[in-house]
Jmol script that loads the backbone (N, CA, C; Angstrom):
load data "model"
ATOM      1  N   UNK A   1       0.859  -1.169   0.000  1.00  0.00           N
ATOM      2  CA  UNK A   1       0.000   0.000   0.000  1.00  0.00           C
ATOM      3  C   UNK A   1       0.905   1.232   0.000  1.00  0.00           C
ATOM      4  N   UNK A   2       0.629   1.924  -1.130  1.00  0.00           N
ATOM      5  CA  UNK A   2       1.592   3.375  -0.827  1.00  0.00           C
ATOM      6  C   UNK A   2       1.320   4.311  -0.093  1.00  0.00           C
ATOM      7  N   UNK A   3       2.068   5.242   0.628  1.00  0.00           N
ATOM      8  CA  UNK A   3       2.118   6.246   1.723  1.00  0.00           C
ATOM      9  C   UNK A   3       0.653   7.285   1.380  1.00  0.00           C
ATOM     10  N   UNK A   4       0.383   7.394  -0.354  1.00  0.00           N
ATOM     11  CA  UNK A   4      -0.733   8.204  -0.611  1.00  0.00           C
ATOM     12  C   UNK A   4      -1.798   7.292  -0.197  1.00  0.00           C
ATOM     13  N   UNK A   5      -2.017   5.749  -0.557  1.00  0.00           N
ATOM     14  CA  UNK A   5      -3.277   5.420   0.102  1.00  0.00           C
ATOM     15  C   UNK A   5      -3.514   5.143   1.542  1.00  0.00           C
ATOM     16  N   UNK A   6      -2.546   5.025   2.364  1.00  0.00           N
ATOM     17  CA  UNK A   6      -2.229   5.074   3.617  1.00  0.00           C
ATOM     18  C   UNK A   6      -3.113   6.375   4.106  1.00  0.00           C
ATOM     19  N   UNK A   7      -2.600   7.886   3.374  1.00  0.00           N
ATOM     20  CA  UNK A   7      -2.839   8.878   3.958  1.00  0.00           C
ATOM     21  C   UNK A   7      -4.936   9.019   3.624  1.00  0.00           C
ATOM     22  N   UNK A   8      -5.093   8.714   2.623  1.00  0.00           N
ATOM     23  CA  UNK A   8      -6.726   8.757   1.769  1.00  0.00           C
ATOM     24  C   UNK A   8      -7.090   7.688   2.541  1.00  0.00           C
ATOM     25  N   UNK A   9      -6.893   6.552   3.077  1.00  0.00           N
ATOM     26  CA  UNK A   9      -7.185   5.922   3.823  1.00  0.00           C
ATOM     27  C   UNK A   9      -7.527   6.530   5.279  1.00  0.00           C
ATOM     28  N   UNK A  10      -6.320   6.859   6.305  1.00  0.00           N
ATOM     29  CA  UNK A  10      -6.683   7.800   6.943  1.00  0.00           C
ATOM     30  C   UNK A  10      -7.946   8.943   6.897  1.00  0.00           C
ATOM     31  N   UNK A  11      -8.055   9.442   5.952  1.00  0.00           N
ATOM     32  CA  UNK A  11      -8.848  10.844   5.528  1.00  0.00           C
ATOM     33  C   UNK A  11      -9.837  10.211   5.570  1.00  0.00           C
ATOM     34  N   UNK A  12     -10.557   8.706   5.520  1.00  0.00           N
ATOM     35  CA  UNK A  12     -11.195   8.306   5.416  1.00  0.00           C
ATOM     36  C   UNK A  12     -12.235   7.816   6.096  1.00  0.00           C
ATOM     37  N   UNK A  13     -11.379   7.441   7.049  1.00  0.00           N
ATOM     38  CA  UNK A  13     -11.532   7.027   8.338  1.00  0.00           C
ATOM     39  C   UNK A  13     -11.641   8.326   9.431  1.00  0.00           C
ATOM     40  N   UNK A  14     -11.223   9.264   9.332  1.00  0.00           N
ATOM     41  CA  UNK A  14     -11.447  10.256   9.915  1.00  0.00           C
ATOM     42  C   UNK A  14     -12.770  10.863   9.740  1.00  0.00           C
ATOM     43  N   UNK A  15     -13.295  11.178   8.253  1.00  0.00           N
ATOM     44  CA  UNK A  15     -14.448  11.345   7.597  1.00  0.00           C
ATOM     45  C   UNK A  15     -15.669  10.887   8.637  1.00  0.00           C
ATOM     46  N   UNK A  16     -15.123   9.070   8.601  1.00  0.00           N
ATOM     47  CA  UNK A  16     -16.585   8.827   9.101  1.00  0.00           C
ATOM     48  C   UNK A  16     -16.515   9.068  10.540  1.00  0.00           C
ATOM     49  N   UNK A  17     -15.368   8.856  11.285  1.00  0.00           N
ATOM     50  CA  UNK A  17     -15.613   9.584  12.762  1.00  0.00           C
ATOM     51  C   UNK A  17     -16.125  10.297  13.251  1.00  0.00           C
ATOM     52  N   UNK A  18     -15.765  11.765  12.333  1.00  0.00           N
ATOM     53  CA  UNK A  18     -16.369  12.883  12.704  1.00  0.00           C
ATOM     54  C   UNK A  18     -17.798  13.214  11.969  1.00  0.00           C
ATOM     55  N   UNK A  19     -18.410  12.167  11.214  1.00  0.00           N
ATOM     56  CA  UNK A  19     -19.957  11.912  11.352  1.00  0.00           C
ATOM     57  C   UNK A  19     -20.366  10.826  12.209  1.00  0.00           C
ATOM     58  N   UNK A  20     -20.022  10.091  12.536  1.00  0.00           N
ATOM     59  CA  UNK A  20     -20.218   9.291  13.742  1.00  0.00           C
ATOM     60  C   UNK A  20     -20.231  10.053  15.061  1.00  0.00           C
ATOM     61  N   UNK A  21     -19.652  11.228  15.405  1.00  0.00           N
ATOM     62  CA  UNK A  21     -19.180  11.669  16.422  1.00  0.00           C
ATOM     63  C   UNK A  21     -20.347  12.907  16.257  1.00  0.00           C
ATOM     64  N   UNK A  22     -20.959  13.366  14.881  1.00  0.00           N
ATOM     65  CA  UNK A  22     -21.712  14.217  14.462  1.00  0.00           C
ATOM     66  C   UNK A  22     -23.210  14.149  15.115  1.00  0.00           C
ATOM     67  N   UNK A  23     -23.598  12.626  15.593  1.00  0.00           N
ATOM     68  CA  UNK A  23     -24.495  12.379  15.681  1.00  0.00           C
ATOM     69  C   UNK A  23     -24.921  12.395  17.329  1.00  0.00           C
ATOM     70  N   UNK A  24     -24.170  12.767  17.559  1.00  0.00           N
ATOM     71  CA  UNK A  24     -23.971  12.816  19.131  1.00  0.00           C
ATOM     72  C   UNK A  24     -24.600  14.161  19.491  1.00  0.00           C
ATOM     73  N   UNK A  25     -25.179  15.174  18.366  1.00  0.00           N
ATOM     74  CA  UNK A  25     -25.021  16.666  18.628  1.00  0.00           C
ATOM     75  C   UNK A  25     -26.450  16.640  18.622  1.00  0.00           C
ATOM     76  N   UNK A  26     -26.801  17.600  19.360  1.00  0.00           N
ATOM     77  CA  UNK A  26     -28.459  17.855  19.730  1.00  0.00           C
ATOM     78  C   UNK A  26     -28.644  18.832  18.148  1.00  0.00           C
ATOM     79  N   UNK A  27     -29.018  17.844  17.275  1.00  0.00           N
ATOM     80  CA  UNK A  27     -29.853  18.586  16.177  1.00  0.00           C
ATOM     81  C   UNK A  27     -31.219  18.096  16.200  1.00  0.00           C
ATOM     82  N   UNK A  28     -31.899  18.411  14.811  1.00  0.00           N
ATOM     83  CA  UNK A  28     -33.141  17.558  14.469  1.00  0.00           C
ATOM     84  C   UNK A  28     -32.685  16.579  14.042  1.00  0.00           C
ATOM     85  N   UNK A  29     -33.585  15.750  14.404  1.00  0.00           N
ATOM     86  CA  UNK A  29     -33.429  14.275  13.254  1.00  0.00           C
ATOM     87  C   UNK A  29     -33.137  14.164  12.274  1.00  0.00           C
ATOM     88  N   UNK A  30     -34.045  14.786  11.018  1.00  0.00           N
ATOM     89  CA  UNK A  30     -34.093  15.179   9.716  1.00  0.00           C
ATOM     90  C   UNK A  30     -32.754  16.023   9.405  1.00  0.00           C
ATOM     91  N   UNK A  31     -32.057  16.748  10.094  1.00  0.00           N
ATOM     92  CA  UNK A  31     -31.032  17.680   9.796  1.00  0.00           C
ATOM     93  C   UNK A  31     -29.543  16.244   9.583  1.00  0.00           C
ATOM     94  N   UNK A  32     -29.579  15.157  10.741  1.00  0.00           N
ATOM     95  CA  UNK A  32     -28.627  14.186  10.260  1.00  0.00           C
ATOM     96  C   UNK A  32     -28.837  13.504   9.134  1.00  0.00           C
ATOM     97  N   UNK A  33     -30.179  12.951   9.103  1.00  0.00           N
ATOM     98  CA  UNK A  33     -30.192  12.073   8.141  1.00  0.00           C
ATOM     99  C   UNK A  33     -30.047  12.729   6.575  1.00  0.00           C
ATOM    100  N   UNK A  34     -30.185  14.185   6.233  1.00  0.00           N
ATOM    101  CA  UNK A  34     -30.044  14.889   5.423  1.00  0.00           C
ATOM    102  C   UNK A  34     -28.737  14.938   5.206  1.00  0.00           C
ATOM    103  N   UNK A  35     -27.627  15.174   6.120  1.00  0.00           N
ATOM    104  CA  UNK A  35     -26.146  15.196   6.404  1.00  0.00           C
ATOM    105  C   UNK A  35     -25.302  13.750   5.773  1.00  0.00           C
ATOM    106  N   UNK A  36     -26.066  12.804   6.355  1.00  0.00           N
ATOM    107  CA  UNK A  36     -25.799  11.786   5.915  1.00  0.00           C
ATOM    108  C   UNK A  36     -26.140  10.906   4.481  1.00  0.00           C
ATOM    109  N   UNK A  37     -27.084  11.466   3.972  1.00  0.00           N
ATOM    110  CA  UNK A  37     -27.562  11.467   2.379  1.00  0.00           C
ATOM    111  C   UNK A  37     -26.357  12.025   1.532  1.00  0.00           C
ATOM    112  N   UNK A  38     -26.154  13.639   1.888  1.00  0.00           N
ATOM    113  CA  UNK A  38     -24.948  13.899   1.557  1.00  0.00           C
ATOM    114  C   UNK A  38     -23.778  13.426   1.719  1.00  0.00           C
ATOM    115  N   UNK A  39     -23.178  13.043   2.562  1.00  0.00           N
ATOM    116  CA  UNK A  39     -21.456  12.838   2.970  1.00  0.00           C
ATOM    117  C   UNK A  39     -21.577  11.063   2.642  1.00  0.00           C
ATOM    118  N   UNK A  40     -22.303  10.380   2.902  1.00  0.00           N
ATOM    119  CA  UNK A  40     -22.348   8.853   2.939  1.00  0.00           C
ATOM    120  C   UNK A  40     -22.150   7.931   1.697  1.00  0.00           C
ATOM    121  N   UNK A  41     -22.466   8.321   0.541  1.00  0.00           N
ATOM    122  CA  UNK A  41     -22.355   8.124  -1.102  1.00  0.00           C
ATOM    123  C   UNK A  41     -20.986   8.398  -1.395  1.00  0.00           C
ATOM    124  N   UNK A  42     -20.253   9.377  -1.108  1.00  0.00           N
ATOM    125  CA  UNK A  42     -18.781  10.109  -1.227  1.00  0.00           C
ATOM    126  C   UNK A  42     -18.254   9.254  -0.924  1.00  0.00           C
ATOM    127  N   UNK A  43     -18.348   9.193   0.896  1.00  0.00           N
ATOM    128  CA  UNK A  43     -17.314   8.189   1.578  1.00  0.00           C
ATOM    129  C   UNK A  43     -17.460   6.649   1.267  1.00  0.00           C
ATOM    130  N   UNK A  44     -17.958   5.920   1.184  1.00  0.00           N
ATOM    131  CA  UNK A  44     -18.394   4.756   0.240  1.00  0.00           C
ATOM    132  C   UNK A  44     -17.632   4.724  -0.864  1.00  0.00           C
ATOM    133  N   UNK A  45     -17.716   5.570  -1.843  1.00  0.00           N
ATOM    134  CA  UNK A  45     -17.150   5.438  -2.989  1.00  0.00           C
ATOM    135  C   UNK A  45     -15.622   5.332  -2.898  1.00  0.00           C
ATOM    136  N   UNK A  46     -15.246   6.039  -1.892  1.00  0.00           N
ATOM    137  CA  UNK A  46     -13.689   6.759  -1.623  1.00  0.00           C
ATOM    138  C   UNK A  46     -13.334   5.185  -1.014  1.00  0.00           C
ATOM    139  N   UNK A  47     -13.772   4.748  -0.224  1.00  0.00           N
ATOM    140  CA  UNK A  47     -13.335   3.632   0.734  1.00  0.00           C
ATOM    141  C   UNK A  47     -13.399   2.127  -0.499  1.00  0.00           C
ATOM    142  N   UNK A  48     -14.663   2.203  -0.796  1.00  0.00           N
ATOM    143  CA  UNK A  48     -13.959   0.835  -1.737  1.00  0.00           C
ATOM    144  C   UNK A  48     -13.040   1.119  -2.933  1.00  0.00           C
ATOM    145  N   UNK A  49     -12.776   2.402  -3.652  1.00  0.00           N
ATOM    146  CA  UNK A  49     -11.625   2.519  -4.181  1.00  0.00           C
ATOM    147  C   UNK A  49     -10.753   2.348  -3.177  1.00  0.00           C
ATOM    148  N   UNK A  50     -10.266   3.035  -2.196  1.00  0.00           N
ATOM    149  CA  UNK A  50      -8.944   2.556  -1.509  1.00  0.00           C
ATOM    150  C   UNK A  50      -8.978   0.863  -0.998  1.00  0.00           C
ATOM    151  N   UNK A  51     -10.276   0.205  -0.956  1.00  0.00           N
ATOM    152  CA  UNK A  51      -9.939  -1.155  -0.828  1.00  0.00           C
ATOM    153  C   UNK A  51      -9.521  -1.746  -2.038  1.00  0.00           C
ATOM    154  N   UNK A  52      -9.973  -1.572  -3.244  1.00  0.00           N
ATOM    155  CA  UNK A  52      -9.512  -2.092  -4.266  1.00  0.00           C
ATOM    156  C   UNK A  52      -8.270  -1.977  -4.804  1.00  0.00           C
ATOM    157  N   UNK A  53      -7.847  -0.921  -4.253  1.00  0.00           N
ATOM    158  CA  UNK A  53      -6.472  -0.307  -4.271  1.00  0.00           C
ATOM    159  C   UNK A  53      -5.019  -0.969  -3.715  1.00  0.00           C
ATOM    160  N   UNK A  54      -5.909  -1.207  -2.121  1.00  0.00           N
ATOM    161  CA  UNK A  54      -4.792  -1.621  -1.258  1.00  0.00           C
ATOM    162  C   UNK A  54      -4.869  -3.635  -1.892  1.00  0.00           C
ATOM    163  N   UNK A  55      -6.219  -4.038  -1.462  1.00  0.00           N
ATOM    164  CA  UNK A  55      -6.034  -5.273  -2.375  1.00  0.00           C
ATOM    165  C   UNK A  55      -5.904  -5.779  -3.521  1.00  0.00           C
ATOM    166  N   UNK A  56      -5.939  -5.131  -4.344  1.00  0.00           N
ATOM    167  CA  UNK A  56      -5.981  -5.865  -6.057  1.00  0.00           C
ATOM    168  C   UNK A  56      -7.250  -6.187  -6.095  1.00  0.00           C
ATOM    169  N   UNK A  57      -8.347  -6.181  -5.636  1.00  0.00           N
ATOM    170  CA  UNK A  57      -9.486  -6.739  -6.015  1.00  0.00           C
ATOM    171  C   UNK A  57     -10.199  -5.592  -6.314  1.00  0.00           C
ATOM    172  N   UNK A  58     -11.478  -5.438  -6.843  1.00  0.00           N
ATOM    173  CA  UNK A  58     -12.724  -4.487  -6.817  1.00  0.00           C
ATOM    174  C   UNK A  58     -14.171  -5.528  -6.820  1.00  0.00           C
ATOM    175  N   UNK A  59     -14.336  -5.814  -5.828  1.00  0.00           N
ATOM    176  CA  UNK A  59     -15.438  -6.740  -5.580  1.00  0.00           C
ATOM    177  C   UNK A  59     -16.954  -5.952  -6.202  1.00  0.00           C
ATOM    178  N   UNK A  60     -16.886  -5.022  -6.235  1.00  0.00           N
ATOM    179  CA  UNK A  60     -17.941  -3.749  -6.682  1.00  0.00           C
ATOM    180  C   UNK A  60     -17.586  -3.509  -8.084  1.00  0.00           C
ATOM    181  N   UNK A  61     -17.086  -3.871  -8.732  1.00  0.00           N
ATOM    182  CA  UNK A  61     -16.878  -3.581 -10.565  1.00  0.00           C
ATOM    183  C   UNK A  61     -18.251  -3.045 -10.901  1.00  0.00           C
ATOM    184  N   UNK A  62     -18.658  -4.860 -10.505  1.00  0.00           N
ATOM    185  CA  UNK A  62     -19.944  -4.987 -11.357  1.00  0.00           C
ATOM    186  C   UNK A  62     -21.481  -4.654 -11.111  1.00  0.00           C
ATOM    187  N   UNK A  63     -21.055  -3.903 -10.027  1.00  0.00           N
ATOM    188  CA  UNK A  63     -22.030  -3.486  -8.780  1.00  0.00           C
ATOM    189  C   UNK A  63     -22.647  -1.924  -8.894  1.00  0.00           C
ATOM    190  N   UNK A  64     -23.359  -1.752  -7.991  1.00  0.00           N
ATOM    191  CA  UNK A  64     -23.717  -0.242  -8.381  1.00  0.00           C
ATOM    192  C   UNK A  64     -22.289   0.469  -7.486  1.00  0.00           C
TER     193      UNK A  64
END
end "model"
wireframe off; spacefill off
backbone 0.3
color backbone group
């Protein structure tokens, strides 16, 4: 794994922390799950590229 997917990896993992950690905050309901519509599609996408990356595989090719 190279030092760049190491680091996008990281970034990645940080991502979802600090929406994990997001949810902890006295909002509305509707205001997370809106948050999470947004940011959740991104990070998904980002994470199985860096898995396919770090493994040689892309189990999702053929997938949505």
């Amino acid at each position: 794994m190279s030092e760049q997917a190491k680091e996008d990896l990281g970034v990645a993992i940080d991502r979802l922390d600090a929406l994990s950690f997001s949810l902890r905050m006295p909002l509305p309901a509707q205001l997370h799950v809106d948050q999470m519509k947004l940011i959740l599609p991104s990070l998904v996408k980002d994470m199985k590229m860096l898995y396919a990356q770090a493994l040689g595989v892309d189990p999702w090719k053929d997938g949505p």
